[in-house]
TISE-113819 format. One line per 4 residues: their letters; for each residue x, y, z of C-alpha. Coordinates in Angstrom, 3 decimals, padded with zeros to 6 digits. Example, Ala and Ser with C-alpha at 12.3 -4.5 7.8 and 13.67 -1.06 7.14 Angstrom:
as = 012.300/-004.500/007.800 | 013.670/-001.060/007.140 $
//
This chain:
xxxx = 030.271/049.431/-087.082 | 030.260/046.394/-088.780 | 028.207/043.523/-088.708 | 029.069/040.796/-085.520 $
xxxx = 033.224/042.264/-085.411 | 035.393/039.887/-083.791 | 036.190/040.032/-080.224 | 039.582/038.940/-078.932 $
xxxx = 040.000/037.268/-075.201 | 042.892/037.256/-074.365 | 043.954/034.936/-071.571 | 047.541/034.973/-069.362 $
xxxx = 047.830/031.598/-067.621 | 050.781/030.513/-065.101 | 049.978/027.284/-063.444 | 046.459/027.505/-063.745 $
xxxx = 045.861/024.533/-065.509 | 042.746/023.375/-063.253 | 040.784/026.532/-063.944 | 040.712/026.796/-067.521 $
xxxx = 038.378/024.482/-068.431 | 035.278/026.732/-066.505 | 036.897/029.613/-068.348 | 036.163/027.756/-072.008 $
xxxx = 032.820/026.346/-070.819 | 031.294/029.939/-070.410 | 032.871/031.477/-073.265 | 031.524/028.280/-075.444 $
xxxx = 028.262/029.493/-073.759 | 028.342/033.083/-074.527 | 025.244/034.460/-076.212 | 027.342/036.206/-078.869 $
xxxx = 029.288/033.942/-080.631 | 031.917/035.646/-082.388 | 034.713/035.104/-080.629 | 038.578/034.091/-080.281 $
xxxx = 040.442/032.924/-077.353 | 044.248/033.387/-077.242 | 045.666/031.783/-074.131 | 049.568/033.305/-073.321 $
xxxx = 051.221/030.159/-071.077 | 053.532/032.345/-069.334 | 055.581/028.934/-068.953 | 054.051/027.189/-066.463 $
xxxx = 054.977/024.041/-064.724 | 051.629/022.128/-065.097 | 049.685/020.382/-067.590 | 048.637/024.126/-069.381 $
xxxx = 049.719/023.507/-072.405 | 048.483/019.903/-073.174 | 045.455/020.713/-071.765 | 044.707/024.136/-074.382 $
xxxx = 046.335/022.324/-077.162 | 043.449/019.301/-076.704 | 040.749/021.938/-076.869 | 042.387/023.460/-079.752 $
xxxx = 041.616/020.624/-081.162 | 037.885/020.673/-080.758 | 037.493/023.875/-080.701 | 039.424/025.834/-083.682 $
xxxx = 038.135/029.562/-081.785 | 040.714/028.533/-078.620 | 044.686/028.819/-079.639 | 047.571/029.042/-077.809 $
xxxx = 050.557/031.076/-077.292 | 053.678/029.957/-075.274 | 055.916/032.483/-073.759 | 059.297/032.315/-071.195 $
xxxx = 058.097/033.408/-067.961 | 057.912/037.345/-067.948 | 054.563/038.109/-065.807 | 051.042/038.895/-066.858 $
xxxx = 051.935/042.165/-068.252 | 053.924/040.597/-070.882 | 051.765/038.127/-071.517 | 048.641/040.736/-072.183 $
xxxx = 050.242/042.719/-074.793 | 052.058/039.344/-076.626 | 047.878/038.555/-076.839 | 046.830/041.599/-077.544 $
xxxx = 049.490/041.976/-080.632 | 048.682/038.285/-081.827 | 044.848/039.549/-081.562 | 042.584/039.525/-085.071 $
xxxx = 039.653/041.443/-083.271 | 038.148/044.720/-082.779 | 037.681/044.422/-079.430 | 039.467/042.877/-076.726 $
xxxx = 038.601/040.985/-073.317 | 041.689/040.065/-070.867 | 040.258/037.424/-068.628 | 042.771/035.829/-066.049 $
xxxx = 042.645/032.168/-065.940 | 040.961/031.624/-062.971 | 038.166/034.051/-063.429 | 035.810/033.970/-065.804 $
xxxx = 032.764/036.345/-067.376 | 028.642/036.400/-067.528 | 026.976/034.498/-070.986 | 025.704/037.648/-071.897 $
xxxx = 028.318/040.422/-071.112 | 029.345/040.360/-075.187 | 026.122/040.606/-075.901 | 024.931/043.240/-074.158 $
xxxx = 028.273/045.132/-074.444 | 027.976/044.654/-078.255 | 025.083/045.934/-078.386 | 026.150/049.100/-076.176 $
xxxx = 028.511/049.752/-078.411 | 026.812/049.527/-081.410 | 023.927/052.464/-079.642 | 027.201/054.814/-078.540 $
xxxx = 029.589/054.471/-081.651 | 031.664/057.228/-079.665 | 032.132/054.638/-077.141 | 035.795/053.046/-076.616 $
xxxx = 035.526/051.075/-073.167 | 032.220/049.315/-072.072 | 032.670/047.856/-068.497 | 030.178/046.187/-066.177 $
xxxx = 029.624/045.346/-062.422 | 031.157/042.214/-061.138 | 030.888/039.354/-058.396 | 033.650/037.725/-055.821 $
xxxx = 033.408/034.589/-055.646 | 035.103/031.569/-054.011 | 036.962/028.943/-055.668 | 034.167/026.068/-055.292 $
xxxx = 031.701/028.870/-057.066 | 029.176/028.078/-054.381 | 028.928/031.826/-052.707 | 029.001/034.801/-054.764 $
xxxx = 028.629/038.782/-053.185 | 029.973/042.459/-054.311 | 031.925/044.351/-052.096 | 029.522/046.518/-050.502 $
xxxx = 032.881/049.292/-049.155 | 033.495/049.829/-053.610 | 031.651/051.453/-056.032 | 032.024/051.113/-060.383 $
xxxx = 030.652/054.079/-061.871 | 033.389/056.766/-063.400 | 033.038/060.148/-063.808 | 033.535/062.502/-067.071 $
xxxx = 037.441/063.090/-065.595 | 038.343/059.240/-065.789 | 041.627/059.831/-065.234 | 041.089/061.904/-062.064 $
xxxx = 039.426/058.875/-060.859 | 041.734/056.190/-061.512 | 044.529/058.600/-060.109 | 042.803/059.561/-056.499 $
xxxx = 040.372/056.479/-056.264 | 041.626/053.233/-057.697 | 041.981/051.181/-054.915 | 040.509/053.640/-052.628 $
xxxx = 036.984/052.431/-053.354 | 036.966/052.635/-056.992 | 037.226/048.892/-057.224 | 036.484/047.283/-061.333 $
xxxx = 038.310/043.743/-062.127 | 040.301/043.764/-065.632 | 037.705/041.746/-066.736 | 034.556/044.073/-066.049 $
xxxx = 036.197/046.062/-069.335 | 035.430/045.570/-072.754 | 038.408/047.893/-075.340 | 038.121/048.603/-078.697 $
xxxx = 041.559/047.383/-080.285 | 042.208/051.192/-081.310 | 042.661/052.279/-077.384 | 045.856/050.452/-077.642 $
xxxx = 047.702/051.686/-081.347 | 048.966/054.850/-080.322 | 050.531/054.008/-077.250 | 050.576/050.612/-076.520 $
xxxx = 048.780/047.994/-073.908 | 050.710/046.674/-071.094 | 053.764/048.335/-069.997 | 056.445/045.665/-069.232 $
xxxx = 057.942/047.235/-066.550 | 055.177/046.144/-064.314 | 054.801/043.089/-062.869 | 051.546/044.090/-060.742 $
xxxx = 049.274/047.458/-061.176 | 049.602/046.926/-065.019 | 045.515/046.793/-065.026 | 045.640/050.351/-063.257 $
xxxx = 048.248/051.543/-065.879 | 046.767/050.427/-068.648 | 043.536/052.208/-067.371 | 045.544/055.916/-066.699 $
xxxx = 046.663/055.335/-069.809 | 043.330/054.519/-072.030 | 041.698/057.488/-069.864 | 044.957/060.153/-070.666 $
xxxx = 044.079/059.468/-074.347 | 040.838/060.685/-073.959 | 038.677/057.382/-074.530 | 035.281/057.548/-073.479 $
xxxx = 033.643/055.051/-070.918 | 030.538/053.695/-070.169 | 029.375/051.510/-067.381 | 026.511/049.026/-067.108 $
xxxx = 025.183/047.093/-063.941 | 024.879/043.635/-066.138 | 027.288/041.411/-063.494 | 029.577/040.537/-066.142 $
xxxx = 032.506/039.477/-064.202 | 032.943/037.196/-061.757 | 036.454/037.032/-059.651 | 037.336/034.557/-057.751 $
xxxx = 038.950/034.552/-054.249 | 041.631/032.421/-053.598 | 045.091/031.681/-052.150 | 047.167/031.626/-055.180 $
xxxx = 045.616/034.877/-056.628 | 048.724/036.739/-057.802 | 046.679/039.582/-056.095 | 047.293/038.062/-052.992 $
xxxx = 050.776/036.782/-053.252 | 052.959/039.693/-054.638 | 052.168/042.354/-052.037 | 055.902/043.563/-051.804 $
xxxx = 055.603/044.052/-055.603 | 051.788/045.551/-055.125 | 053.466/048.444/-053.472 | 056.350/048.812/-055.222 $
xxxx = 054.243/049.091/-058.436 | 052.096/051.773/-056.860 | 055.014/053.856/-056.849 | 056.660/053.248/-060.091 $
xxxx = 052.947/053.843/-061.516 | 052.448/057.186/-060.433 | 056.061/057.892/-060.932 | 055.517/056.906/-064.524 $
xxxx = 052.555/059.679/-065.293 | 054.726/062.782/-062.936 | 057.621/062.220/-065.740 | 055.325/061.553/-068.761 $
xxxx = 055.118/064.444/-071.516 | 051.266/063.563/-071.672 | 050.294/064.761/-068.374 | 049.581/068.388/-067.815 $
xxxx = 050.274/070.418/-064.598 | 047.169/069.660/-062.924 | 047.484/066.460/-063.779 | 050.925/066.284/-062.020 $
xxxx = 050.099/067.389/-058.942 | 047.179/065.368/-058.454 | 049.438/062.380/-059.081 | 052.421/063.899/-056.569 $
xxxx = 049.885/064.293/-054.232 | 048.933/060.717/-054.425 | 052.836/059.277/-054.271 | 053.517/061.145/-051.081 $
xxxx = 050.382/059.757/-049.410 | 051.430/056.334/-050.431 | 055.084/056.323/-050.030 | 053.655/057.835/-046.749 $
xxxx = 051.583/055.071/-045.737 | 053.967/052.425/-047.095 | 056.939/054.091/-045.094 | 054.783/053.756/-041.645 $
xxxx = 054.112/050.202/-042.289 | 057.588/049.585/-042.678 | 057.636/047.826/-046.522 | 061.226/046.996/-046.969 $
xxxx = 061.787/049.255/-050.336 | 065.600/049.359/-050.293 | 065.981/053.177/-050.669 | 063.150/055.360/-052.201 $
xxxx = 065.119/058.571/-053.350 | 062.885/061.127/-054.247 | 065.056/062.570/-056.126 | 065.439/060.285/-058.355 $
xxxx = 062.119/059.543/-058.835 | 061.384/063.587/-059.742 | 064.988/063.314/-062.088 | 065.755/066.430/-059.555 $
xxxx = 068.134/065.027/-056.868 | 070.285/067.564/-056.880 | 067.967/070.147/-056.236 | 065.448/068.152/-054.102 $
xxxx = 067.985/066.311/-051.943 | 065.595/064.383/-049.946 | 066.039/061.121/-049.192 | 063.131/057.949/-047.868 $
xxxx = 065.061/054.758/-046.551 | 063.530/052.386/-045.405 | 062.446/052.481/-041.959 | 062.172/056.049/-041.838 $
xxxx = 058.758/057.488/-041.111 | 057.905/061.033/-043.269 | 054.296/062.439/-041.929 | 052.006/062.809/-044.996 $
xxxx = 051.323/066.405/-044.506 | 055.696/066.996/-044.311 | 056.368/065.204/-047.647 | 053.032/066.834/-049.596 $
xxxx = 054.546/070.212/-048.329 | 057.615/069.643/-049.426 | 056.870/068.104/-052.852 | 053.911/070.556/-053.465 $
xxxx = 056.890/073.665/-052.789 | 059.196/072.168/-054.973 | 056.773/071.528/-057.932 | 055.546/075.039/-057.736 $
xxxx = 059.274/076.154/-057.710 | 060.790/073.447/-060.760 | 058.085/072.606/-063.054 | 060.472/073.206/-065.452 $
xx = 061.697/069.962/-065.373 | 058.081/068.406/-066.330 $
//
């Protein structure tokens, strides 16, 4: 490992204008110094860009990065490719990290060279910063099957901020960053993705995060998209030639509890066909609208039959 490598934050911003400025003040205050900030504008309507382009100006380790508006995903990976570091930070514009969390991360790093993700505990805030707690329902810690976990607990209790992660650049060459496709759940994809490759994690209790509560947190705004992504997530790994058998039916397990749950509360989803989604309609024939309501138990029976019966087509 070499001497002080460069890390890379990169930064998607839609109309968060007002919160960047915190956001540069504590990475300008960061205890490990070598640094670059790329901030993505993922075309917003306020002042974003004349206000990144005056700190460009005074400070030559912020640059910026316009794109047309195409989501967070999008703008990730366009940061992540324009990246010059060995290691990169995602930080949404209106949170922000601990002074020390390079630091300490660096230097967990440079202890466990067999590392590839260093992650650490994190704080909710609210937006005046003047109350900060953790979630006392979540825990942070993986286990060795990381994948397991961010399968059958993500959301479910397992509970780490984008931000609580620190990659080396090399999680992302062989297949990718950010899928596209996603407008929400790309940090949970990204995550399935960096643990089906095998990377090794390692968690420290350092609150190195801090994420801040608030009304316009796309978090909180897209929850028609929230569980539409859930689906199409899962969905992505049951088709994906990376994924072995056990892995599959862990993660068909998981769809038919949530298109389970989301089918009881009545989430207007157009028409799930499961069918489709398994590239077996013919043989499955079994179709969710959208105010239909499928017991858990029925669907898990019925998808854990046909798996045993046509893994063929995985």
């Amino acid at each position: 490992m070499q001497a002080n490598p460069l890390i890379s934050v990169v930064v998607p911003s839609y109309n968060y204008a007002n919160y960047l400025p915190h956001l540069f003040d504590t990475l300008s205050k960061q205890t490990y110094a070598n640094w670059e900030c790329i901030v993505v504008d993922d075309e917003s309507k306020d002042q974003t860009k004349e206000l990144v382009l005056g700190y460009t100006e005074k400070e030559p380790r912020i640059k910026y990065i316009f794109q047309k508006n195409a989501g967070p995903a999008t703008a990730r990976k366009l940061g992540v490719d324009s990246s010059s570091g060995d290691y990169i930070q995602f930080i949404d514009a209106d949170d922000y990290i601990g002074f020390d969390k390079f630091k300490i991360e660096m230097e967990l790093f440079s202890q466990n060279p067999e590392l590839d993700v260093v992650y650490s505990s994190y704080l909710l805030t609210d937006p005046e910063l003047s109350t900060f707690w953790k979630d006392a329902k979540t825990w942070q810690t993986l286990s060795n099957n990381t994948f397991c976990d961010f399968v059958k607990h993500w959301e479910a209790g397992l509970m780490i901020p984008l931000h609580s992660f620190l990659y080396k650049k090399e999680c992302f060459l062989k297949y990718g960053s950010f899928d596209r496709n996603f407008r929400t759940h790309e940090d949970w994809d990204l995550n399935l993705n960096v643990s089906l490759s095998g990377f090794k994690y390692l968690y420290h209790d350092y609150s190195g995060a801090y994420y801040r509560i608030h009304q316009q947190s796309s978090s909180r705004t897209n929850l028609t998209n929230n569980k539409r992504d859930t689906l199409n997530v899962l969905a992505k790994y049951i088709h994906s030639h990376r994924t072995n058998f056990s892995q599959k039916f862990l993660l068909i397990n998981r769809y038919a509890y949530f298109l389970t749950d989301f089918t009881i509360e009545r989430v207007r989803f157009n028409k799930i066909d499961l069918g489709v989604i398994l590239n077996t309609k013919s043989n499955l024939g079994l179709n969710v609208y959208t105010y239909s309501v499928f017991p858990y138990f029925f669907i898990r029976k019925i998808l854990r039959k046909f798996f045993k019966k046509n893994n063929k087509f995985f």
